[in-house]
Each structure stands twice: as C-alpha cells, then as structure tokens.
RODO-2510 file (C-alpha; in nm, 4 decimals, decimal comma):
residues 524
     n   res          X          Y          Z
     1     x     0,7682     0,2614     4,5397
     2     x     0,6564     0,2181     4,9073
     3     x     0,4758     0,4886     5,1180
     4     x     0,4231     0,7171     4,7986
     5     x     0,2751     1,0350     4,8557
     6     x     0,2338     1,3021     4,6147
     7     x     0,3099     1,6510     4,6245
     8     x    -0,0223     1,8872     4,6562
     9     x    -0,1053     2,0652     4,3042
    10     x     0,0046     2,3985     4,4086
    11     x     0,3192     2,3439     4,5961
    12     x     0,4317     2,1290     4,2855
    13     x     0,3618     2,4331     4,0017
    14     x     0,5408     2,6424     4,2786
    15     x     0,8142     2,4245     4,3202
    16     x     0,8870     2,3758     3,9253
    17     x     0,8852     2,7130     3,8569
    18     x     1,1452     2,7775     4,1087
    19     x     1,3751     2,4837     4,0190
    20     x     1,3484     2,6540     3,6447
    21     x     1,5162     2,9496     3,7544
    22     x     1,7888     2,7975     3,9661
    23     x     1,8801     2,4820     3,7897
    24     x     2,1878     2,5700     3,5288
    25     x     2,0474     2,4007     3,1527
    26     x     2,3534     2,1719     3,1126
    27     x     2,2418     1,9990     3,4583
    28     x     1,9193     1,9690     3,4003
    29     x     2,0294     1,8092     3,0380
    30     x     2,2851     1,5445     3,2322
    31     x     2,0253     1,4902     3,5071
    32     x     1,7592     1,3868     3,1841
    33     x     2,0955     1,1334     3,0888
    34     x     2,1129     1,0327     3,4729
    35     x     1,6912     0,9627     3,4915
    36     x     1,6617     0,7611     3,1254
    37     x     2,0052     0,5575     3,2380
    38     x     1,7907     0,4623     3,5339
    39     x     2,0846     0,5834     3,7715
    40     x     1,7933     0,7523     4,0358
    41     x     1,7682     0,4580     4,2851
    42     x     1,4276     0,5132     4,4666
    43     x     1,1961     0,8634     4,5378
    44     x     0,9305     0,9233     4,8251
    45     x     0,7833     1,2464     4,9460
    46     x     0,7993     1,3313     5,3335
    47     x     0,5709     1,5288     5,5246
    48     x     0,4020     1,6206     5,1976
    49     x     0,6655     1,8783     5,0988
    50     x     0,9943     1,7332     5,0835
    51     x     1,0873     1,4948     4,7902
    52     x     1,3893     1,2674     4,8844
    53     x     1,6126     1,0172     4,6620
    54     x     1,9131     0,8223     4,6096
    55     x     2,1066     0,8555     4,2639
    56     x     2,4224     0,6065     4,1539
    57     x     2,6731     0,8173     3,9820
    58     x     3,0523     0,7762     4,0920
    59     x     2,9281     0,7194     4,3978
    60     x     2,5501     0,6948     4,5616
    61     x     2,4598     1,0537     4,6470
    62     x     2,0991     1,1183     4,8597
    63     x     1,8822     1,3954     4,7499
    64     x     1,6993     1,6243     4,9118
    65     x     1,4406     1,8592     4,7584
    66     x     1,2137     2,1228     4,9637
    67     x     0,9331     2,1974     4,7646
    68     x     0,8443     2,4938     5,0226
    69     x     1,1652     2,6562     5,0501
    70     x     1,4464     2,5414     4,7330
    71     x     1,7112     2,6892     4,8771
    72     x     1,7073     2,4059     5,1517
    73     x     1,7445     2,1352     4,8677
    74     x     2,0646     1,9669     4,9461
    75     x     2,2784     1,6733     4,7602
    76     x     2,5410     1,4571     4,9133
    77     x     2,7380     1,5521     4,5854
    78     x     3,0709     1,7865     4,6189
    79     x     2,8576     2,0124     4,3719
    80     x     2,8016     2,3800     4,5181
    81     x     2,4591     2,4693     4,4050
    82     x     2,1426     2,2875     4,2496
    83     x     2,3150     1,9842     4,0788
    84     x     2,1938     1,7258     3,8385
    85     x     2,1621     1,4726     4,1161
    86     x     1,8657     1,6767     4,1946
    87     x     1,7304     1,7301     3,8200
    88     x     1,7457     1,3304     3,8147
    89     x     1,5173     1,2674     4,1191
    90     x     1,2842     1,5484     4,0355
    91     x     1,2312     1,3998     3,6790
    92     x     1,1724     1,0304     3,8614
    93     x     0,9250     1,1708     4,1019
    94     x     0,7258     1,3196     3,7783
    95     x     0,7546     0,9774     3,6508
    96     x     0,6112     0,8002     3,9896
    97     x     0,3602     1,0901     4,0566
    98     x     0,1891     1,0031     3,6675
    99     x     0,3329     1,2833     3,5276
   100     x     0,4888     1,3192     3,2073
   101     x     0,9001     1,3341     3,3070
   102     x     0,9228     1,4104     2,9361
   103     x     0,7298     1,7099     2,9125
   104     x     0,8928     1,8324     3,2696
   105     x     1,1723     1,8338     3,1176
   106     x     1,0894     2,0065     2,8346
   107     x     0,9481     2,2619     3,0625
   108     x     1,2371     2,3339     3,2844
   109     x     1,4317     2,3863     2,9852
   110     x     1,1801     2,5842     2,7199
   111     x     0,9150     2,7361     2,9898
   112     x     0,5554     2,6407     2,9692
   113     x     0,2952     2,5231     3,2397
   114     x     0,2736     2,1829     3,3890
   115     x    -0,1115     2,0562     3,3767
   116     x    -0,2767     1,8091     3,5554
   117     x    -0,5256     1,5753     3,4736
   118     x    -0,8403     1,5959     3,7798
   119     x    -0,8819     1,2502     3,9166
   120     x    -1,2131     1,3055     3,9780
   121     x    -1,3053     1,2947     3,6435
   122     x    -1,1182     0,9939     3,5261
   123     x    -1,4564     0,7645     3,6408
   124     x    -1,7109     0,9460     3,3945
   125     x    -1,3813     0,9705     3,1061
   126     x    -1,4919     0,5980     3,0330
   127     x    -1,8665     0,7227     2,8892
   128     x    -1,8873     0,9315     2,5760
   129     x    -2,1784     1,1149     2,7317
   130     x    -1,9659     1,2370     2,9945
   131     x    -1,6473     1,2135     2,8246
   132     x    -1,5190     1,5518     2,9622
   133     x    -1,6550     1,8282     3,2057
   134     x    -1,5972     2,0653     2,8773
   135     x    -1,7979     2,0533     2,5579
   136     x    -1,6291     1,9697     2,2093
   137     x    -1,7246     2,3334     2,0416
   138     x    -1,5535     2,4476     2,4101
   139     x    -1,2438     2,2323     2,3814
   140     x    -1,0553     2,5435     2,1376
   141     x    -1,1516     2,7898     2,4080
   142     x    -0,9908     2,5644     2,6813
   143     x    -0,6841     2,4719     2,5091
   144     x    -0,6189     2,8798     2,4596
   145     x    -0,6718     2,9811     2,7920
   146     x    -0,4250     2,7126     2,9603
   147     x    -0,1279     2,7329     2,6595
   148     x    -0,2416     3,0353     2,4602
   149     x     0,0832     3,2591     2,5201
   150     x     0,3464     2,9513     2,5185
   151     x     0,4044     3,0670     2,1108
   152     x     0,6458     3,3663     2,2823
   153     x     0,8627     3,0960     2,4521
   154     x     0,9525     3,0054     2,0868
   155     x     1,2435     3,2108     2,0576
   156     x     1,4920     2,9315     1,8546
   157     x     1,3078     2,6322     1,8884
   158     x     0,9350     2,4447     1,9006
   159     x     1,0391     2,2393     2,1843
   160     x     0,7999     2,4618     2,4385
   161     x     0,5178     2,3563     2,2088
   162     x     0,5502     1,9753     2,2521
   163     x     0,5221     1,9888     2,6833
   164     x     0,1753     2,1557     2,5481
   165     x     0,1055     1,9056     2,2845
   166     x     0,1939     1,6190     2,5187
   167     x    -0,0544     1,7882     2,8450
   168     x    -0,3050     1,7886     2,6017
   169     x    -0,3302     1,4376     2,5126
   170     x    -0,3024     1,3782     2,8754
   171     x    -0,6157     1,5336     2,9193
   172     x    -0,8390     1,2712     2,7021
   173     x    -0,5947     0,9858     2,7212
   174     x    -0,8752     0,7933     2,9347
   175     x    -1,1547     0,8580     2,6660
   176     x    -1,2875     0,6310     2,4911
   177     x    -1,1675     0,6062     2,1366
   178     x    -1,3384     0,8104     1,8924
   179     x    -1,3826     1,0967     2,0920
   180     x    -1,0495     1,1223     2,2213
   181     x    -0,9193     1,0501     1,8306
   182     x    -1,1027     1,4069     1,7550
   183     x    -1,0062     1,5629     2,0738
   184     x    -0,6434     1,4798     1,9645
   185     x    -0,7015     1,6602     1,6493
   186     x    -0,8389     1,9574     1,7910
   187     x    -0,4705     1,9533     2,0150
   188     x    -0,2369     1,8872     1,6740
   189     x    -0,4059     2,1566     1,5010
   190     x    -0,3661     2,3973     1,8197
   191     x    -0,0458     2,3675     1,8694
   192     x     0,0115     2,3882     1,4818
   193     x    -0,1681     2,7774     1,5108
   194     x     0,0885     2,8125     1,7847
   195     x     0,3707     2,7269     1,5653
   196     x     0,2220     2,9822     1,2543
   197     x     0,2284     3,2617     1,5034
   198     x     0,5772     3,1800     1,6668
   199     x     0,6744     3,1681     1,2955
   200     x     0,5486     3,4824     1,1946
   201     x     0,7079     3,6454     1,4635
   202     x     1,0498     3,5073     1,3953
   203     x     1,2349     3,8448     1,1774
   204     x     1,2591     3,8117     0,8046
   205     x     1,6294     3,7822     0,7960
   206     x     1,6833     3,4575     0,9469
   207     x     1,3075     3,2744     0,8358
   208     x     1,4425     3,0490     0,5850
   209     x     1,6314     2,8906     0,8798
   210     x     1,3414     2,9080     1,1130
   211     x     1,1381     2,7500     0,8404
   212     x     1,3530     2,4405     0,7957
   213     x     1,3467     2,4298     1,1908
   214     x     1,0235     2,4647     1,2398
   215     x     0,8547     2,2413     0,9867
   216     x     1,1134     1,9178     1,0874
   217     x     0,9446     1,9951     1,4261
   218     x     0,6238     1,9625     1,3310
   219     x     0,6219     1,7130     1,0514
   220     x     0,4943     1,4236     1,3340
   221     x     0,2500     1,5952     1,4186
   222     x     0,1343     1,7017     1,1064
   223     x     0,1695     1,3208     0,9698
   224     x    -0,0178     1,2351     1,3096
   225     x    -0,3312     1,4393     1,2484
   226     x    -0,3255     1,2896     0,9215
   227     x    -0,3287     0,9263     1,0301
   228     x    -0,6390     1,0086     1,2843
   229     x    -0,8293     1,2518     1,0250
   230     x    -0,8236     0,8724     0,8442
   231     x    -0,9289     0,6592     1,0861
   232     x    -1,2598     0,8708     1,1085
   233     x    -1,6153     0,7127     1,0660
   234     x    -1,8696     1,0145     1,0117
   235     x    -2,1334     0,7646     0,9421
   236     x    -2,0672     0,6219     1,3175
   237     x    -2,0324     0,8999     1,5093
   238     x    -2,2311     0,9580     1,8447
   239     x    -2,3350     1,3319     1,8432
   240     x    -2,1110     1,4725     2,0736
   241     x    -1,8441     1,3011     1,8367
   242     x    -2,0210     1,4821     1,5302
   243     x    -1,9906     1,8194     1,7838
   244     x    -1,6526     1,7808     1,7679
   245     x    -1,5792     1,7090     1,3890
   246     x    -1,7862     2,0434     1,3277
   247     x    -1,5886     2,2432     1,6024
   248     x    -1,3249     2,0882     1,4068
   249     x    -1,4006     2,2228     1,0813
   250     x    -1,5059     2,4988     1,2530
   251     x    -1,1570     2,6030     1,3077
   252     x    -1,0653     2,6012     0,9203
   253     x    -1,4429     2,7952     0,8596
   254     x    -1,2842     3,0873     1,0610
   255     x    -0,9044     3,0803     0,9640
   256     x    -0,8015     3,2503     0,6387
   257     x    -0,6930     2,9657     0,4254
   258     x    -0,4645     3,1737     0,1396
   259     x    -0,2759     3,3929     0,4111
   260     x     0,0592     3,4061     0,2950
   261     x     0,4356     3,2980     0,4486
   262     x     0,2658     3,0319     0,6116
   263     x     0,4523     2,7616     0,7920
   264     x     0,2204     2,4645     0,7067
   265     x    -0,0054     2,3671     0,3890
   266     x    -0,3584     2,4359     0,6081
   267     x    -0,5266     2,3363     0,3048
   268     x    -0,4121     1,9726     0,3248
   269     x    -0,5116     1,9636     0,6869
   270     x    -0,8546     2,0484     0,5757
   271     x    -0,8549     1,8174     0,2872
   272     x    -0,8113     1,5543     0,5589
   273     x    -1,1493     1,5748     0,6550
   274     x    -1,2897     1,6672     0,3390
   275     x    -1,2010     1,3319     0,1831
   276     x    -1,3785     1,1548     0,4435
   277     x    -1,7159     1,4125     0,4400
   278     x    -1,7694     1,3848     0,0610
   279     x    -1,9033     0,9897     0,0742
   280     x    -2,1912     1,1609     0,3308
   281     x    -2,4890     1,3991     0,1921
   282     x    -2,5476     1,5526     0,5005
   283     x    -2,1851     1,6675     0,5935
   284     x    -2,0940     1,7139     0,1959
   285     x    -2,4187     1,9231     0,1092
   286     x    -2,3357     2,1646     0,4480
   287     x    -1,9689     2,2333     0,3339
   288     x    -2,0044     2,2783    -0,0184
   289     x    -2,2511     2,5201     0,0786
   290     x    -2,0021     2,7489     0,2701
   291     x    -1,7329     2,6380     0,0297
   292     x    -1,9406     2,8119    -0,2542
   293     x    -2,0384     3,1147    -0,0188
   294     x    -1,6713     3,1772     0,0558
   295     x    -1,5895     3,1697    -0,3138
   296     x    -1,8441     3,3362    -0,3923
   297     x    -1,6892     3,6037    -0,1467
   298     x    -1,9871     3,6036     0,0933
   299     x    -1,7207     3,6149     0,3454
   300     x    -1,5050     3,8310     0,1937
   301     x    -1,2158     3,6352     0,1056
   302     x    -1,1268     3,5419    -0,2540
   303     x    -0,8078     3,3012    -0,2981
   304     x    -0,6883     2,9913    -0,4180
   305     x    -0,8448     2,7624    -0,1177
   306     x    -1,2075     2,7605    -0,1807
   307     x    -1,1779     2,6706    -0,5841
   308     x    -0,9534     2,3956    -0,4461
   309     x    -1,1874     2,2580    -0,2123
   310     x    -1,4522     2,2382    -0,4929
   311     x    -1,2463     2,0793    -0,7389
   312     x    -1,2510     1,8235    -0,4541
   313     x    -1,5380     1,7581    -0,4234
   314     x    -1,5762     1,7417    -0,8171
   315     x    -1,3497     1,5269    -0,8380
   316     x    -1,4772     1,2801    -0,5603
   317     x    -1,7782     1,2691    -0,8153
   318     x    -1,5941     1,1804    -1,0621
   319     x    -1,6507     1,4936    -1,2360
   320     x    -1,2373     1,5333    -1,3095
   321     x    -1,3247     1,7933    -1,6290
   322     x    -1,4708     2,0463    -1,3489
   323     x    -1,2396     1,9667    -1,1388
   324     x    -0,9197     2,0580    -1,3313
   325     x    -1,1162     2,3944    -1,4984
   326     x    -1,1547     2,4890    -1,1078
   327     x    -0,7463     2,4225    -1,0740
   328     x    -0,6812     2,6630    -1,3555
   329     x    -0,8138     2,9687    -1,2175
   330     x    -0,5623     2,9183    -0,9287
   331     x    -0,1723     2,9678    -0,8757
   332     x    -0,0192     2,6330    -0,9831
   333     x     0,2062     2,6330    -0,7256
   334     x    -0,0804     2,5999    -0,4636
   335     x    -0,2572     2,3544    -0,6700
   336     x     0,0302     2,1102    -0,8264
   337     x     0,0115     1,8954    -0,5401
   338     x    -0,3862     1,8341    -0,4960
   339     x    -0,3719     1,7682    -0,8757
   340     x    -0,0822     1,4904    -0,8057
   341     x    -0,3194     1,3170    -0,5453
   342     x    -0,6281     1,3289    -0,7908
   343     x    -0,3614     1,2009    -1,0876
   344     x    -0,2254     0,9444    -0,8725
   345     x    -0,5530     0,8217    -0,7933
   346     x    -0,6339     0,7715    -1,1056
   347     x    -0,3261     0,5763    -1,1656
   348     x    -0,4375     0,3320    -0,9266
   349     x    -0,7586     0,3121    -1,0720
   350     x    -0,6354     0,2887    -1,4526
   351     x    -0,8277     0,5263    -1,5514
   352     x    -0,6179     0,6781    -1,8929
   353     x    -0,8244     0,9369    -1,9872
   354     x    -0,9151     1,0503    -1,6690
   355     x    -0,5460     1,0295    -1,5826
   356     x    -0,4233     1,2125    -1,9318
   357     x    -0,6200     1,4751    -1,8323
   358     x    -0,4688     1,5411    -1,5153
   359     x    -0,1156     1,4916    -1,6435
   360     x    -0,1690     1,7343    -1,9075
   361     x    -0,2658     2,0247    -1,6333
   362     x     0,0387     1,9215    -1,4485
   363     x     0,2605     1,9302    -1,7751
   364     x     0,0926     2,3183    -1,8529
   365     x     0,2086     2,4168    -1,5219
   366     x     0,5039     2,2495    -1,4850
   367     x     0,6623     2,4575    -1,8165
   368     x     0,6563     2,7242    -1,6330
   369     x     0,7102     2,6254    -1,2473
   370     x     0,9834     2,3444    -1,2823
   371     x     1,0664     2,3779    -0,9510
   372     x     0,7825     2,2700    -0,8186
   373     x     0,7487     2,0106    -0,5606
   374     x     0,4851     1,7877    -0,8064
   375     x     0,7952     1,8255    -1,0250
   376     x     0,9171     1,3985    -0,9039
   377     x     0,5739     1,2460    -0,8520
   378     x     0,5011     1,4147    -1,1986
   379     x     0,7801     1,2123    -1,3539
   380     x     0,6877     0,8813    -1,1450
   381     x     0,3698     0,8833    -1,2719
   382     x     0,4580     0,9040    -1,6441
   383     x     0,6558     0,6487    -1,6128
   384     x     0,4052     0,4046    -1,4124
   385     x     0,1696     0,5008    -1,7057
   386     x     0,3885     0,4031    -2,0099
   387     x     0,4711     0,0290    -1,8305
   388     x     0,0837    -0,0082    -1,7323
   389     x     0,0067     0,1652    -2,0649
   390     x     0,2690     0,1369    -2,3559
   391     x     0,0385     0,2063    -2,6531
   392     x    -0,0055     0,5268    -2,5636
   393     x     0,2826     0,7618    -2,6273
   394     x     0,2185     1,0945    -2,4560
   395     x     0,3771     0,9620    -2,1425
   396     x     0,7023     0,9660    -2,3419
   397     x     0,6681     1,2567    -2,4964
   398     x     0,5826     1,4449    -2,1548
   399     x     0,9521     1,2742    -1,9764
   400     x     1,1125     1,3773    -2,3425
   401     x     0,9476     1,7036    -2,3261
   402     x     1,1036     1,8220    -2,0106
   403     x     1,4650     1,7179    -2,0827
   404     x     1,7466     1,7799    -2,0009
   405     x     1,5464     1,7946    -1,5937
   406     x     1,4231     1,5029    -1,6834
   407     x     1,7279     1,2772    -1,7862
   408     x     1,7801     1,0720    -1,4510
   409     x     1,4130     0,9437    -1,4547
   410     x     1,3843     0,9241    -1,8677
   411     x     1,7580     0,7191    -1,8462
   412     x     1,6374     0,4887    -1,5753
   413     x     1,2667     0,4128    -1,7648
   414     x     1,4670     0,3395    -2,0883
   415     x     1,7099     0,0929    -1,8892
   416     x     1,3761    -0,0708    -1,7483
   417     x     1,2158    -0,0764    -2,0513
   418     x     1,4946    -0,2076    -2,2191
   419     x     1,4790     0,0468    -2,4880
   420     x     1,8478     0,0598    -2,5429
   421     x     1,8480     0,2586    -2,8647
   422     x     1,6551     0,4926    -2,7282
   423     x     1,8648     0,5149    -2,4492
   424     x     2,2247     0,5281    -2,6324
   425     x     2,0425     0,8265    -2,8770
   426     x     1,9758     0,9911    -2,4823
   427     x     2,3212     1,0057    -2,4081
   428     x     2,4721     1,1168    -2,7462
   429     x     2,2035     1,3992    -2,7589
   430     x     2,3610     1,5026    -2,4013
   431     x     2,7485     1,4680    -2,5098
   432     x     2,7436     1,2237    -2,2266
   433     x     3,0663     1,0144    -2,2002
   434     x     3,0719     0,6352    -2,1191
   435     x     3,3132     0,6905    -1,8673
   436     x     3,0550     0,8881    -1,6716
   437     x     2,8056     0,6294    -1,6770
   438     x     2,7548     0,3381    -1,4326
   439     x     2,9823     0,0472    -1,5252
   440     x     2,7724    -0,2312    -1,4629
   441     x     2,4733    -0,0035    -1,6860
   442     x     2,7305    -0,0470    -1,9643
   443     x     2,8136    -0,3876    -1,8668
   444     x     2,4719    -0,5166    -1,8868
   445     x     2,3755    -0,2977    -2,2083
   446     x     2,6886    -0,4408    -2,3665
   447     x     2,5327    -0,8149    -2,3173
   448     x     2,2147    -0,6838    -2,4179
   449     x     2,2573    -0,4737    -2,7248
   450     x     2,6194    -0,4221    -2,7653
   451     x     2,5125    -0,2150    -3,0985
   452     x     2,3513     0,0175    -2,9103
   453     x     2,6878     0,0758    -2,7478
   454     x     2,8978     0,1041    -3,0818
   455     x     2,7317     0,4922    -3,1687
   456     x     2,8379     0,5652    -2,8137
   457     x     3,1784     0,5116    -2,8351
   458     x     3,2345     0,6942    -3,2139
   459     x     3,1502     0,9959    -3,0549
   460     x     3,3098     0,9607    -2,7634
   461     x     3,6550     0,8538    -2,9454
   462     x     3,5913     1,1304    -3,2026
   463     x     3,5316     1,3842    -2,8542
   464     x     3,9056     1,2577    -2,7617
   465     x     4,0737     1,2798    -3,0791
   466     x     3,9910     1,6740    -3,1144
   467     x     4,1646     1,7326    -2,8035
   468     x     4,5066     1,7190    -3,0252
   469     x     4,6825     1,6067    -2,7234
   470     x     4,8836     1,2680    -2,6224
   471     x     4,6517     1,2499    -2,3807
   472     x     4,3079     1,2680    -2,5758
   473     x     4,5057     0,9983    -2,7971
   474     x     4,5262     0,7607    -2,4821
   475     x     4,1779     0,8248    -2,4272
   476     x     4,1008     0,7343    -2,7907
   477     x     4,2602     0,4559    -2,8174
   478     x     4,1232     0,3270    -2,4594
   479     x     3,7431     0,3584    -2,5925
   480     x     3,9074     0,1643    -2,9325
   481     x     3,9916    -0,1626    -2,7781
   482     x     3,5987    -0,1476    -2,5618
   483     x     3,4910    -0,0764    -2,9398
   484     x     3,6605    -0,3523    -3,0868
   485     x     3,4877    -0,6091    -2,8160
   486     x     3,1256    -0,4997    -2,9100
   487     x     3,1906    -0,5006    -3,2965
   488     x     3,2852    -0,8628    -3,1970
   489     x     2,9642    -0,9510    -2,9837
   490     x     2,7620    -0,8459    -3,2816
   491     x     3,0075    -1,0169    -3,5640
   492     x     3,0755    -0,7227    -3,7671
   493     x     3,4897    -0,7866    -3,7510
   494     x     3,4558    -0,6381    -4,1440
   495     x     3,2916    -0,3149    -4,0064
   496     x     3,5658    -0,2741    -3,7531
   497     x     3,8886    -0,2706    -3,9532
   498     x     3,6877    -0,0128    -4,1866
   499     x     3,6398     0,2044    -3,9117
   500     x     3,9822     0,1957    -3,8263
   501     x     4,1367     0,2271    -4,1599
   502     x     3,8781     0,5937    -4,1645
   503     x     4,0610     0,6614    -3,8543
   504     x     4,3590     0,6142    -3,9256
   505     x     4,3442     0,7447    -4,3261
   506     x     4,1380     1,0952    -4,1744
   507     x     4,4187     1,1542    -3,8920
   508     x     4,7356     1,0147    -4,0704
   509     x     4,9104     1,3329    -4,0519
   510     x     4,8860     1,3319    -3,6290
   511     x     5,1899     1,1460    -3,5944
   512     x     5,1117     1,1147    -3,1937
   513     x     4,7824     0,9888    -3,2625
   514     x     4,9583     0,7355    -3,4778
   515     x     5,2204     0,6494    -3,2608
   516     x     4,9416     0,5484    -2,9410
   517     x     4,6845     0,3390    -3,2175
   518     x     5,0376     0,1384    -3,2605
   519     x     5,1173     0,1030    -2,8901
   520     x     4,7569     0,0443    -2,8334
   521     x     4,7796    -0,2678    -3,1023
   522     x     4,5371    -0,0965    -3,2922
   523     x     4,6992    -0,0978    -3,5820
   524     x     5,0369    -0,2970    -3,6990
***
C-alpha cells in the first residue's frame, strides 16, 4: 500500500470507540465477511485523520472515514447511516496499520480496549536482558491494570476475553523464545482468572449453560498453556526467565486452589509446572516446602489441592504407596483423574504392581462415584493391562466387576481377545438378543466358534416361544433355521433333530407354533 500513514494512537482509540457505538452489529458482522473475502480494494490515511478506501460489492463503493469527527464518514453506498462498506475498510486499515483486524473486530462487537505495541521498544525485545521495559514478577500487575475490568463485558459470551488474550501476545511476540513462552503463560492464565470471575458472576439459574459455554471457549487456551508449560527447560533458564516461572507459580501460591464452582481444574494448570520442577532439587525442595506449609495449614487453607500436589511429587519418586495413601484422604472426585495420569504412566512403563495398585484406588472410588470422568480411561486401562498382561486376572475381574456399565468395553475386549465363550455367557447373562447385536459380530463369531453361538440362540428362541403369539412363533422359527446352520458348521446334525423333536414334543399342544415350524420346513 503506497503513501501509508498511520493514524496517531489517540485519535485511533477515539475513533474505535465511536465507530462501536454507531456501527449496527449485523454490519459490522457482514463488513468482517466483506474484509476476509478480500472485497476492500486498497486503504490510505489523508492528512493524518481521514482513512479512505474502495470496497467491490455489487458495485465499487469509496469510503470515507473521519477519525476526528464520525459523523462526516461517508460511503458511495445507497445505505443511510454507518454501513458495512465502512466496517470493511476500517478492519483492512487495522490489518495494514499491524494491528490485529481480528481482535478489532472482536472489540467493536464485545467492548474491550485496543493496545498497542511501543515501537520503540521492539529494538531491545530481541535481548533477554532487556526483553521488556516491565519486570516478569510485574507482568500480573500490568496485565490487570490494562484488561482488569473486561470480565463485566462477559455478559453471554467469552469473546471480549480473546481481543485481550490476543493484545497480550502482541506485546512479547518479538521476544525471544523462552521468555516470551512464559510471558504467554502468565497471559493464558490471566485471562483464565478473567473467565472464573465472569463465571461466578453469571446467576445460578442458567450456569450449567454458561458452563458448557464457557469451558468450549477456553479449552484452546487451556490446551495451549499446556503445550508451553511442556516445552519448559528449568535447568536452562536465564534468571529473568527463572523470575518469571516463580511469578508464575506465584500466581497459584496466592490463589485458593479448592474454591468451589470453579470453571477450570486450576490444579492441573499447576501440575503443569510441577511435572517439570520435580526432576530439579532446587525448584522441587522450595515447593514442597510451601506445599507442606499449606497442608499443614500454615496458610490457613486445608483442602484437597495440597495432599494432591504431594502425592505428586511422591509419585515422581517413585514412591506410588505414599502417593495413593495421600489420594485417600481426599474427595475422589478431585483426585480420580491425577490417579489416571499416575496409572497410565505406569502402563507405559509396565510396571504391574505399581499399576495394580493404582487401579485398585480407582476401582474403591469408582463403586461409589460411577460417574466419574476416570470412569473410560479406567476401563481402557484394564483392558491394555489384560492384552500386555493376561496371567493376571484382576483386570477381568475389575471390567466384570462393574457390569452391566461396563458391557460395551468388556463385549469389545472379549471380541478382541477372541474369548467367544466368554462373550456368548455376556450376552445371555444380559437377556441380550442376537438381533440386537452387530451382524457382521455374529457373522465373524459364527466362522469362528459357531458353538459359542448355539447357547445364544436357545434362549433367544425359547424368549420367542413364551410370547404365545403367531408372531413370537415367526420369530422362533427365524432364529431355528440360523440354528440349524451352526449345528452344521460344528457337525452335530444328531444334536439338532433332538433339539427339535424337545421342541416340538414340549409345545405340541400350540397348534400355531406347530403350524409356522411346518411352514418354516422345520419339521415335515
């Protein structure tokens, strides 16, 4: 773009502001269609207030925005009123002036501030001693006093928080890496507080919907943080980089880790950088120290968290025995999930009686707490155990033991097993029909171990028969002739015309049921 000139700072946040009020939502939304369709044909800024441009739509309109006065703003358009012409070229002069057109867009429609990255400072953003005018253990402070209030904007939607999320990036996106990975961290986790308070404002009659909202929302950022928590290197750290991993923890020191109706598990956030502090003295030795103060109420909270964050640690050292009599004294529900990592973990290391261990504390809790969310990976992991470890039968017994929640993964780790029998018994404990199961299942059983089949079926044609209808008859006689074929496959043609002459001698006086076994060619 030729002869570009920017906008000065303060005419700009002036400008914005008063195109927010003025600009009806559904343009703005068509001029955001209009900008990412590439329909705005060129921007340039006159006499340093006056942003100009050209947009294709039905026909090429010009566009004319006063940034001192917006009720001058004019488009060639036969709209009456601030258009979406001009939403389009404002979003394309963001986009020019190396702002995010994103995140003004987010503004105009949700509220929030639009902040600017100094280019002064850009030069000394390339050395981590002077990676920013502000120091890490300042950066929370910062953050607060620029987007502190932007929670209140959060009437129906998160969508104010992610301008903030996205200005804050902007700030250290010139940084060199692993400062600007922690600074990034410090922003997630910000704007996650700002979510727990727009939460716990929302009433208590609609928060199961806000909760759903809310959490979708956040999940990428969440999963973000997580993804830079593990690219840390605490052994490699420069010290203003180990400044800001202990501002960082700093932030969970002062935050009460059990407060209830929370939005997001804080704990796991935490446990982020707790899994990469443990393999280093200096950092482990300084938090289990305020981990044991804080459970040992020297800060006068008592909870779930801090017996959690020990049994961590204990089980980083191997010391799973500790670690699971820690995981008692807490609510299960809190727990279940920590205890699947540390199970899984041993999984992967094939560590049975490590692994039995943990399995059996999530067994305990899961007889009472079925609905928890460690409920599946539970499950999983018996059944990874039993193929990796077959001589060993508790993994059985724990899928068996929670039946019938636990038929759909118990059915499919028979099938895979190939533990037919075992399988058919499954489905005759559960009156299930073989109409109801998959037909290639009973397909490729019936190639397999057709006599696995055969108990199946009896039931199934006895189930029918007791209807004393024509149509349970039908039905009867239908599982009969898919009978017949698997007493063929396995050569018993002597045990099938037995079982038919029972039939037919214990039911001779149902003269329909007689009548359909002779239709059926069941009997002559």
């Amino acid at each position: 773009m030729s002869g570009f000139f920017q906008l000065d700072e303060q005419r700009l946040h002036a400008f914005e502001s008063k195109l927010a009020d003025v600009m009806p939502v559904p343009n703005l939304e068509k001029g955001w269609d209009f900008y990412r369709r590439e329909k705005v044909l060129n921007v340039q800024v006159m006499d340093g207030s006056a942003i100009y441009g050209a947009v294709r739509d039905t026909d090429i309109y010009a566009v004319t925005l006063d940034a001192d006065d917006i009720s001058f703003s004019t488009c060639t358009c036969s709209y009456k009123g601030y258009c979406q012409h001009m939403a389009a070229v404002y979003y394309a002069y963001c986009e020019f002036a190396g702002e995010s057109a994103e995140g003004a867009h987010n503004r105009l429609l949700y509220g929030g501030e639009l902040v600017s990255v100094d280019p002064s400072k850009t030069e000394h953003a390339q050395k981590p001693a002077d990676a920013t005018a502000v120091r890490p253990e300042e950066w929370l402070g910062q953050m607060e006093r620029l987007h502190g209030d932007v929670w209140r904007q959060c009437r129906h939607s998160l969508h104010p928080l992610q301008a903030v999320l996205s200005s804050l990036k902007g700030l250290s996106k010139t940084w060199e890496e692993g400062l600007r990975r922690l600074h990034w961290m410090h922003a997630i986790v910000f704007v996650i507080e700002l979510a727990e308070k727009a939460y716990s404002a929302t009433d208590s009659y609609n928060r199961y919907y806000y909760e759903m909202a809310f959490a979708r929302m956040t999940e990428p950022w969440v999963n973000h943080y997580h993804e830079l928590a593990g690219e840390l290197e605490p052994g490699a750290m420069t010290e203003e980089e180990q400044a800001a991993l202990q501002s960082l923890l700093g932030i969970f020191h002062k935050r009460d880790m059990d407060r209830e109706q929370q939005l997001h598990r804080w704990e796991m956030l935490y446990f982020s950088l707790w899994a990469k502090l443990v393999a280093f003295p200096e950092w482990r030795s300084r938090e289990q120290q305020w981990l044991d103060g804080g459970r040992a109420g020297g800060d006068g909270r008592q909870g779930t968290f801090y017996p959690m964050a020990l049994a961590f640690l204990a089980f980083a050292e191997d010391r799973d025995e500790q670690a699971i009599a820690l995981l008692e004294d807490t609510a299960f529900n809190r727990t279940a999930l920590l205890a699947c990592d540390c199970a899984l973990q041993r999984l992967e290391d094939h560590d049975w009686p490590k692994l039995e261990a943990w399995l059996g504390y999530l067994n305990k809790g899961l007889q009472i707490e079925r609905k928890s969310r460690a409920f599946g990976p539970f499950l999983t992991m018996c059944r990874v155990a039993d193929i990796n470890e077959p001589g060993n039968p508790v993994w059985q017994q724990y899928l068996i033991a929670f039946l019938p929640y636990s038929y759909s993964a118990l059915t499919d780790h028979w099938l895979e097993k190939q533990q037919f029998t075992d399988w058919a018994d499954l489905q005759l404990l559960l009156g299930i029909e073989p109409d109801e199961i998959d037909v290639q299942v009973m397909r490729e059983i019936a190639k397999a171990a057709p006599g696995a089949l055969i108990p199946l079926y009896h039931q199934s044609i006895d189930t029918s028969i007791r209807a004393r209808n024509r149509q349970g008859y039908k039905q009867a006689v239908k599982m009969m002739k898919k009978l017949e074929r698997l007493y063929k496959s396995e050569k018993k043609q002597e045990m099938w015309s037995r079982y038919v002459n029972g039939i037919v001698h214990k039911h001779q006086r149902l003269r329909a049921l007689q009548e359909e076994l002779w239709r059926g060619k069941i009997i002559t």
